[in-house]
LUMTORTOR-548296 format. One line per field, with one value per atom (N, C-alpha, C): x, y, z; atom name; residue in one letter; residue number from 0. Coordinates in nm, 2 decimals. Layout:
// LUMTORTOR-548296
px <- c(X ...);
py <- c(Y ...);
pz <- c(Z ...);
atomo <- c(CA ...);
residuo <- c(a ...);
num <- c(NUM ...);
This chain:
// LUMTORTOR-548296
px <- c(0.76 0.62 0.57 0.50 0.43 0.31 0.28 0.21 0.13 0.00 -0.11 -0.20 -0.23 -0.30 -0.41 -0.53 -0.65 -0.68 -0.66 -0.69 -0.79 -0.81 -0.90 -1.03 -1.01 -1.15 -1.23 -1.19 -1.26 -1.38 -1.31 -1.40 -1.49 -1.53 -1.60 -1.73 -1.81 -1.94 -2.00 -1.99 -2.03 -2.15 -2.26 -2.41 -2.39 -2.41 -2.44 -2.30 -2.17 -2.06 -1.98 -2.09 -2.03 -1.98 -1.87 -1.78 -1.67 -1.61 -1.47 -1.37 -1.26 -1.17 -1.05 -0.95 -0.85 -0.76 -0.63 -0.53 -0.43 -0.33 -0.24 -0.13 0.02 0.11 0.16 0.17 0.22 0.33 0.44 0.57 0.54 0.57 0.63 0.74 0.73 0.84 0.96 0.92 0.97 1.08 1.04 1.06 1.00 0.87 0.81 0.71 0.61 0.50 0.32 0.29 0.07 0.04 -0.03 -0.12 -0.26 -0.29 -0.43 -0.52 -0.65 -0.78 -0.88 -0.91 -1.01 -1.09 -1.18 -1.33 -1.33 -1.36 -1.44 -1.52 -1.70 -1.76 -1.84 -1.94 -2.05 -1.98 -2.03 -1.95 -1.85 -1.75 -1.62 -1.56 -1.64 -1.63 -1.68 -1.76 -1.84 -1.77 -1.81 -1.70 -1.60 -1.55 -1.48 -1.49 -1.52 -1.53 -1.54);
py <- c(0.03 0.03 0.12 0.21 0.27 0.20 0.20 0.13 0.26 0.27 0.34 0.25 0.33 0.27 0.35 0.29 0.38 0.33 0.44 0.39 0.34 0.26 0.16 0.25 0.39 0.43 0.48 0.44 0.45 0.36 0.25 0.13 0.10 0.24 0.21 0.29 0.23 0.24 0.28 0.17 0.11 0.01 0.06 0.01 -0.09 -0.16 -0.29 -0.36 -0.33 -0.43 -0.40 -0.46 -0.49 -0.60 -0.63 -0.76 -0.73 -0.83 -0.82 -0.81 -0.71 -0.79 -0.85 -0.88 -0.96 -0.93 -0.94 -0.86 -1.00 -0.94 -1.05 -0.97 -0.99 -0.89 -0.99 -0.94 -0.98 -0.96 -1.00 -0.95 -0.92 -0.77 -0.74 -0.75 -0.78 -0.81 -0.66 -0.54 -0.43 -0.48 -0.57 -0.60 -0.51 -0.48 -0.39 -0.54 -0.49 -0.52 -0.48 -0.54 -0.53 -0.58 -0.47 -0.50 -0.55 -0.69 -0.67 -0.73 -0.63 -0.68 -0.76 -0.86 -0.94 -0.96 -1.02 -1.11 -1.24 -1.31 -1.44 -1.45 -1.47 -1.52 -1.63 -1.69 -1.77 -1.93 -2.04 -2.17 -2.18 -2.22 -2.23 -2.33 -2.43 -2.55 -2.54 -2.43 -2.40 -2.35 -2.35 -2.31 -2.16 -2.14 -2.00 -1.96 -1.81 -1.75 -1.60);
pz <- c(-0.19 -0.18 -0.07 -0.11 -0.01 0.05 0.18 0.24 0.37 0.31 0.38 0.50 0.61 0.73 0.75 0.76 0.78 0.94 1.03 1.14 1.20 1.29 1.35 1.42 1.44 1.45 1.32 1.21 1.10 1.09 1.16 1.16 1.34 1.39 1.55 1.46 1.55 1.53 1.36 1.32 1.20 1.21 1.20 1.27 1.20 1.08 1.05 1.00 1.05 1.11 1.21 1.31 1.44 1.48 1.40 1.36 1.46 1.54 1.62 1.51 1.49 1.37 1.43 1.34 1.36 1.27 1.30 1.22 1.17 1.06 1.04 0.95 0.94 0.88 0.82 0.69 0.51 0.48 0.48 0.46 0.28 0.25 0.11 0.00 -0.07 -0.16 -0.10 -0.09 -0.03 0.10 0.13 0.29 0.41 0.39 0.50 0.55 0.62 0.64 0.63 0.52 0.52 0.64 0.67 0.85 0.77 0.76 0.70 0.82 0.81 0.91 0.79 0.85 0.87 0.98 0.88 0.99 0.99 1.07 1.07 1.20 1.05 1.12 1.03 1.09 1.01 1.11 1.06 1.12 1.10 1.24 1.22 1.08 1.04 0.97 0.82 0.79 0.72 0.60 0.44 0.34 0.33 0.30 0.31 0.17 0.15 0.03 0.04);
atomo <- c(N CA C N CA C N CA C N CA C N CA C N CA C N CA C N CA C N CA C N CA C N CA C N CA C N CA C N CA C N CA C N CA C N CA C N CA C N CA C N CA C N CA C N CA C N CA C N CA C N CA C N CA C N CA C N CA C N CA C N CA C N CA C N CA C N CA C N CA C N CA C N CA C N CA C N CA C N CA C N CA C N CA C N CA C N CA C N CA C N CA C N CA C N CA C N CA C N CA C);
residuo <- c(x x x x x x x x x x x x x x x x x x x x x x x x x x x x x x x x x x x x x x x x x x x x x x x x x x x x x x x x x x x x x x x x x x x x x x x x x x x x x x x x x x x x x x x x x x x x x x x x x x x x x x x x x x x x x x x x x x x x x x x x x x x x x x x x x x x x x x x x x x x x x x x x x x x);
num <- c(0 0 0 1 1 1 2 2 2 3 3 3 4 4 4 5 5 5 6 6 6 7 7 7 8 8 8 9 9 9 10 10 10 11 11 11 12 12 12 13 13 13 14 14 14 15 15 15 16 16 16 17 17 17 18 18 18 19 19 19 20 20 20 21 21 21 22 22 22 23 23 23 24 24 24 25 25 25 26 26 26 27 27 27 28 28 28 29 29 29 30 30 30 31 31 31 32 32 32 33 33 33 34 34 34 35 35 35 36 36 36 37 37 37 38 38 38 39 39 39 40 40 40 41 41 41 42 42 42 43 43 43 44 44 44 45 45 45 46 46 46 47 47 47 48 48 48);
């Protein structure tokens, strides 16, 4: 599996997501690693979707 990275200043000053992100790695069937970014925001308790 090829596995592409778009680096993290793709995502600096992006006027309407000024979101903190947060990262987390996927092990692949490959045996590498998906770096995926996410967000969370809205109420901690609140539904996810």
């Amino acid at each position: 599996m090829r596995v592409l990275r778009a680096p993290d200043s793709y995502f600096e000053d992006l006027r309407e997501f000024n979101i903190e992100p947060y990262y987390t790695n996927i092990p692949t069937a490959a045996g590498t690693e998906a770096r995926i970014r996410y967000i969370k925001e809205g109420p901690q308790h609140g539904p996810l979707w």
